[in-house]
C-alpha positions as CSV (number, residue, x, y, z in Angstrom):
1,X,0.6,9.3,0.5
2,X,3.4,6.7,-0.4
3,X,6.7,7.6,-0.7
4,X,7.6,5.8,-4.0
5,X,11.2,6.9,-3.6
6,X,11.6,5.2,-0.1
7,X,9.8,2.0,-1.3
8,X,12.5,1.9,-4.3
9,X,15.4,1.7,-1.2
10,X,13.7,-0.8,0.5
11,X,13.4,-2.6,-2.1
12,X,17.0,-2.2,-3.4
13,X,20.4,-4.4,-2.5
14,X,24.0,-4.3,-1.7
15,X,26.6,-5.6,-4.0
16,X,29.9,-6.5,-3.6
17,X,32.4,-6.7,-6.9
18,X,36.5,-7.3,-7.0
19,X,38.9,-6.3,-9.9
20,X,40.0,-9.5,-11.6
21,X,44.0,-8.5,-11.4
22,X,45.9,-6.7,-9.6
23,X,45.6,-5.1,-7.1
24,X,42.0,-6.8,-6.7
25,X,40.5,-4.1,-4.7
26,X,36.8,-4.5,-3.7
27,X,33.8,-2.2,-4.1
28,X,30.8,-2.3,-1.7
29,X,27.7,-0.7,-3.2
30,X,23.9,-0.1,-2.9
31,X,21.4,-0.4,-5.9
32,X,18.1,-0.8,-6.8
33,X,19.0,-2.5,-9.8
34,X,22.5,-4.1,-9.0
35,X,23.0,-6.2,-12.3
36,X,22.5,-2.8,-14.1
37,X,24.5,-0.4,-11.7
38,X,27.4,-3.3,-11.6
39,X,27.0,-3.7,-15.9
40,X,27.3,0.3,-15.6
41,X,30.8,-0.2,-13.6
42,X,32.5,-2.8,-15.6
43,X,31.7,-0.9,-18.9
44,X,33.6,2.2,-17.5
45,X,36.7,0.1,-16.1
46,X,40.0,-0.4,-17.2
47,X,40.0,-4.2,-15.9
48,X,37.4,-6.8,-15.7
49,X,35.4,-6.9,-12.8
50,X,33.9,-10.2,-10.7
51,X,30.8,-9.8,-9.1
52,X,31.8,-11.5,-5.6
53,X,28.3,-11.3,-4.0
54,X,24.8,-9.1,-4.4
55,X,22.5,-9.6,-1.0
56,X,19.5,-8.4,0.5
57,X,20.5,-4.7,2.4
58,X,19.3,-0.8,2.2
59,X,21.5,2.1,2.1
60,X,22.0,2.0,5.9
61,X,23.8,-1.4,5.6
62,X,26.0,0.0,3.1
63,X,27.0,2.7,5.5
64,X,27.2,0.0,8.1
65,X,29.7,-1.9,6.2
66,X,31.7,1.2,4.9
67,X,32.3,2.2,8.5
68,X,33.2,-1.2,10.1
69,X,35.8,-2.0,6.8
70,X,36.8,2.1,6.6
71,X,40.4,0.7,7.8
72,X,40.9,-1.3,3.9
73,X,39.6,1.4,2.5
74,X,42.0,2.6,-0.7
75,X,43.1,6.2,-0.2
76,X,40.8,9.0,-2.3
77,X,38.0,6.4,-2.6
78,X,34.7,6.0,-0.8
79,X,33.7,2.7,-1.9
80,X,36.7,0.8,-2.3
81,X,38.7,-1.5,0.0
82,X,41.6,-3.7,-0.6
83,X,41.1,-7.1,-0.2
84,X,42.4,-7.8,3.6
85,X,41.9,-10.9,4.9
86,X,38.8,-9.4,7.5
87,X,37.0,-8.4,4.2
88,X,37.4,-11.7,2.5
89,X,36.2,-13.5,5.4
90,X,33.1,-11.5,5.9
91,X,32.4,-11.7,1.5
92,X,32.8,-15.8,2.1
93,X,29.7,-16.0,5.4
94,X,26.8,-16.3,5.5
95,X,25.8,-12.4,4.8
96,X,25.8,-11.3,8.1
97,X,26.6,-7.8,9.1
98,X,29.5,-7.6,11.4
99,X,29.4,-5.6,14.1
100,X,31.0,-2.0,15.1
């Protein structure tokens, strides 16, 4: 039997999004549907939000990079880091997970 809900992760991607002001802090996410989930975020904001890169990546990469950036990440909030320069230099590669 296939596991339609399994196929839906594989198929999915990471995202990566940054307030527009201050203090610019950086969500990393997972979706299935990114442009929606990131449309979703924005309309619930109280600043404009710049979508800084979407790549390929399950929910295990999103865990990867949570763990490996937990040291920017703002107090009280599981997906958001403040933009160190570590962060910004992985956003601007070549996609590449870092590693631990």
């Amino acid at each position: 039997m296939i596991d339609f809900q399994k196929l839906l992760i594989l198929h999915a991607m990471l995202y990566i999004i940054q307030e527009k002001d201050p203090p610019h802090r950086i969500k990393i996410g997972f979706s299935k549907d990114p442009h929606k989930r990131i449309q979703h975020i924005t309309a619930g904001a109280s600043q404009h939000m710049v979508v800084l890169k979407i790549m390929e990546g399950d929910i295990e990469d999103e865990k990867w990079l949570h763990t490996f950036f937990s040291g920017s990440r703002v107090e009280g909030k599981r997906e958001w880091y403040l933009p160190t320069l570590e962060l910004r230099e992985w956003i601007d590669t070549d996609n590449i997970l870092p590693d631990l």
